[in-house]
C-alpha positions as CSV (number, residue, x, y, z in Angstrom):
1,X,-201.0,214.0,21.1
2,X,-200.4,213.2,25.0
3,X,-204.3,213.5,25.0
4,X,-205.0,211.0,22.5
5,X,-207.8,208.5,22.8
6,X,-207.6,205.6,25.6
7,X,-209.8,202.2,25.1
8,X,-209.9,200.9,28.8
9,X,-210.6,197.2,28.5
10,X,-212.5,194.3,30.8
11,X,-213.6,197.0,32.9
12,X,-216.6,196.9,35.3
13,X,-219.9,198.7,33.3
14,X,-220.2,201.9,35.0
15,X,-217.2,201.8,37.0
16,X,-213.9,203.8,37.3
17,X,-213.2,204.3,33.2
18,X,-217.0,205.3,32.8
19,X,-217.3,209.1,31.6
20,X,-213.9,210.0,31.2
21,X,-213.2,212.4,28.3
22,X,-210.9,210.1,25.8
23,X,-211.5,207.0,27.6
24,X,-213.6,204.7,25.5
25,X,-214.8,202.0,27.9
26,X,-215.5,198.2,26.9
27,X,-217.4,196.8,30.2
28,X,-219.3,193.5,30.4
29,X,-221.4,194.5,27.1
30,X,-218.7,194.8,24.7
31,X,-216.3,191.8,24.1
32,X,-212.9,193.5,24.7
33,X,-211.5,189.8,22.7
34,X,-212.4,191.3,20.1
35,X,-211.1,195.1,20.4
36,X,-209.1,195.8,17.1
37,X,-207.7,198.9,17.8
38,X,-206.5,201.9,17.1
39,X,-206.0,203.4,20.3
40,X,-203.4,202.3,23.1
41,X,-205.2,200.3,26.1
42,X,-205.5,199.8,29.8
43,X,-206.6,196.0,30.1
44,X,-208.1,194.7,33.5
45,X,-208.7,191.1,32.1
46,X,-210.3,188.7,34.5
47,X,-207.7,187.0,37.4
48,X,-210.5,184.0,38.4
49,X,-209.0,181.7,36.4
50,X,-205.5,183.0,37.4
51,X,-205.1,183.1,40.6
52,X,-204.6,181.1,43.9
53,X,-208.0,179.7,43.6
54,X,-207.8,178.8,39.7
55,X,-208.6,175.5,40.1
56,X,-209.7,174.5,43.3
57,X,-211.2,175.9,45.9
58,X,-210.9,175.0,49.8
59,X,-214.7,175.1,50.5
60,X,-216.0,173.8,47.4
61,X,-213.1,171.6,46.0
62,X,-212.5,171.7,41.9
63,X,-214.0,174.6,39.8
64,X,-212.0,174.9,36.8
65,X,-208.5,174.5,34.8
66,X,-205.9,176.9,35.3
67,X,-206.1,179.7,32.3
68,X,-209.3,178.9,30.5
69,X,-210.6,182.5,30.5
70,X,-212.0,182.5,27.1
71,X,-208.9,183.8,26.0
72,X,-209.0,187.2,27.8
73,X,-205.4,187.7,29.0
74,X,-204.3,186.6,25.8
75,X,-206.3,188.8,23.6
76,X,-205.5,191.6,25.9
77,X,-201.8,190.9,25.8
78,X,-202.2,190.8,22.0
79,X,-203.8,194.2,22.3
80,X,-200.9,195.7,24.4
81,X,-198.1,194.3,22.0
82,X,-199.9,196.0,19.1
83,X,-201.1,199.1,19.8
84,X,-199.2,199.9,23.5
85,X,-200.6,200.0,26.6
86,X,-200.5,198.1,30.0
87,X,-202.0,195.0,32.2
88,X,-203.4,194.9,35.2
89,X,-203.2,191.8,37.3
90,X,-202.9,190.6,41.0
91,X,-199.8,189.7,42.8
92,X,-198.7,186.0,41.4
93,X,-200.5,185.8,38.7
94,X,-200.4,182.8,37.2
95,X,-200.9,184.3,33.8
96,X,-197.3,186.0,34.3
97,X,-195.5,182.8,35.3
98,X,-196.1,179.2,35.9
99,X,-196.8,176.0,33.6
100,X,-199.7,177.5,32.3
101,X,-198.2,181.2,32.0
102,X,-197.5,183.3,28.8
103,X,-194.0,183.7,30.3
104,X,-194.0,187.2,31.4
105,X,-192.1,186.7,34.4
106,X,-191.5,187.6,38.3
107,X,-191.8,191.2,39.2
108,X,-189.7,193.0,40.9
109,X,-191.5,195.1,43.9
110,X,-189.2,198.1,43.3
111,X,-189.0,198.7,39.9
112,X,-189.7,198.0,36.5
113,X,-187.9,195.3,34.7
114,X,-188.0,193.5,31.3
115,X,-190.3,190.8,30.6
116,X,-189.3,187.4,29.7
117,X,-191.2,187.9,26.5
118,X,-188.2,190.6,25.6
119,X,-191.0,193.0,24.4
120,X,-192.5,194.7,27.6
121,X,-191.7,195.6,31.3
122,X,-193.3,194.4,33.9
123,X,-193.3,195.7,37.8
124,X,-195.0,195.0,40.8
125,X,-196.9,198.0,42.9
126,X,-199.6,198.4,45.7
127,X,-202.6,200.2,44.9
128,X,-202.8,201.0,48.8
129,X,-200.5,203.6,48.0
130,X,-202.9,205.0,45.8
131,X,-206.1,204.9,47.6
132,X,-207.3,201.2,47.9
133,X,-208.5,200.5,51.4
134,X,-206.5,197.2,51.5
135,X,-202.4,196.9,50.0
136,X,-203.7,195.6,46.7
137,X,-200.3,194.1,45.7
138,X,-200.7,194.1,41.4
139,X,-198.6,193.4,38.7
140,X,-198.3,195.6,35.6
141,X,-197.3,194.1,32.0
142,X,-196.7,197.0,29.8
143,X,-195.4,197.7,26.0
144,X,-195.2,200.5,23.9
145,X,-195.7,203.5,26.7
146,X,-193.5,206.0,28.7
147,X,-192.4,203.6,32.2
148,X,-193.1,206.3,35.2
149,X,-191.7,205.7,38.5
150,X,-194.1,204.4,40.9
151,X,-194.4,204.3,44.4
152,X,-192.7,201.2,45.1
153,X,-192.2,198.8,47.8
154,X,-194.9,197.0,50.6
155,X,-197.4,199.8,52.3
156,X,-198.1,199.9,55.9
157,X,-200.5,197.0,57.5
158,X,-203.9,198.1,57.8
159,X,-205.9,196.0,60.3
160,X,-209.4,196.4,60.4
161,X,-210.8,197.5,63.6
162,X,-213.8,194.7,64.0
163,X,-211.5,191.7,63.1
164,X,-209.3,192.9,65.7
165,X,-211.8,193.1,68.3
166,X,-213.4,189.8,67.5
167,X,-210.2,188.1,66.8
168,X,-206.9,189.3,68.4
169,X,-204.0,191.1,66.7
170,X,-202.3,188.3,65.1
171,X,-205.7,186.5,63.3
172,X,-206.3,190.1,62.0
173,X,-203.3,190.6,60.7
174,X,-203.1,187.3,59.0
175,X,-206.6,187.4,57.3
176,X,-205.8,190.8,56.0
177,X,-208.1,194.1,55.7
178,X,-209.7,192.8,52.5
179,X,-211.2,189.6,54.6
180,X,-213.9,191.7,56.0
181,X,-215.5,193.2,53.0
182,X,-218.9,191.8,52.9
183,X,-222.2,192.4,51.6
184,X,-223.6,192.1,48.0
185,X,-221.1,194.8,46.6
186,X,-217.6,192.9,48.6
187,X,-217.1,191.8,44.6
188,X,-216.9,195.1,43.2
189,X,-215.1,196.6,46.1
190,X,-212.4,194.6,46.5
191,X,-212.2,194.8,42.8
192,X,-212.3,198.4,42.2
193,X,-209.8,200.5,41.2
194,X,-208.8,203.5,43.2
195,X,-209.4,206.9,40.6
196,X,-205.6,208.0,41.8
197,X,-204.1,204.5,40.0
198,X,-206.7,204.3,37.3
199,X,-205.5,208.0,36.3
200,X,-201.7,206.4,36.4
201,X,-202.2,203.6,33.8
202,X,-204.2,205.5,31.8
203,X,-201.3,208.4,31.1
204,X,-199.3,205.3,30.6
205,X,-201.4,204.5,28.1
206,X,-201.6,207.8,26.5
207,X,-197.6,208.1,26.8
208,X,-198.1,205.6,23.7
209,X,-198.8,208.6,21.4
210,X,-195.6,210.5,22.3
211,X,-193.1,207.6,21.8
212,X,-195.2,206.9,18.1
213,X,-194.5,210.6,17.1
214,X,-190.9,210.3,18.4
215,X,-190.6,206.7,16.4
């Protein structure tokens, strides 16, 4: 049963959740809104209209309203609820808390702790500690699955090298390793999802099937 099947959903089409024995993959193609189950999820739904920028933008001014994501964090929060599973967003999230929020709540960074909701957890947990270039500061939402104990608490500063010889030690510390991604891929690599932290949401996932049987 800890093997069961795993539908990983809003996930970049041939990405990290591509190929994986029981890992059934919804990428741009597939409407993950409309994902009816059975199987526990893994839900990356998109942060744009989330996040610090959700609204407007410092170069280009107003782009959008805060939350109107075709109803992707909600239909992936529905998912979660129903058939277990877990959320991946960024660090302050406006989906988790704010005026336009589903009142999830504040993470803590060191552990997991229950959602205002009063149905799941939620935490808060670098993916620089598992193998993103950059600290990657995310908060989980999860429901349904085993809680493991992360590696919790802020990683290391990682400076990179070129800002700090163009710029001096305290500009590149303050744009931050993730500034100097460039190129026609920077989307998808800032976006990416280290294979080590992948593999840890989708146990979580999995976990789902054990805590049924023991139901």
């Amino acid at each position: 049963m800890s093997g069961g099947k795993v539908a990983a959903l809003y996930v970049e089409t041939d990405g990290a959740y591509f190929g994986l024995t029981g890992v059934d993959p919804w990428g741009e193609a597939r409407d993950a809104r409309f994902y009816a189950g059975p199987w526990p999820v893994v839900a990356h739904p998109p942060c744009q209209r989330w996040g610090r920028y959700s609204e407007n933008h410092p170069i280009t001014g107003k782009i959008a309203i805060t939350g109107d994501d075709d109803g992707c964090f909600a239909a992936a929060l529905a998912a979660v609820r129903s058939f277990g599973g877990v959320i991946e967003h960024p660090k302050d999230s406006k989906a988790f808390v704010g005026p336009h929020s589903f009142n999830l709540g504040r993470p803590s960074p060191v552990g997991w702790t229950k959602a205002w909701d009063g149905i799941g957890w939620i935490c808060q947990v670098e993916q620089g500690h598992y193998g993103h270039f950059s600290r990657k500061a995310t908060w989980l939402y999860a429901s349904g699955v085993e809680l493991p104990s992360l590696r919790w608490g802020r990683g290391e500063q990682r400076i990179h090298p070129v800002a700090l010889a163009k710029h001096g030690y305290a500009k590149a510390r303050r744009i931050g390793v993730m500034a100097m991604v460039g190129g026609k891929d920077k989307t998808r690599i800032r976006n990416a999802t280290p294979a080590e932290f992948r593999d840890v949401l989708i146990a979580m996932a999995r976990s789902a099937y054990e805590l049924r049987r023991a139901a």
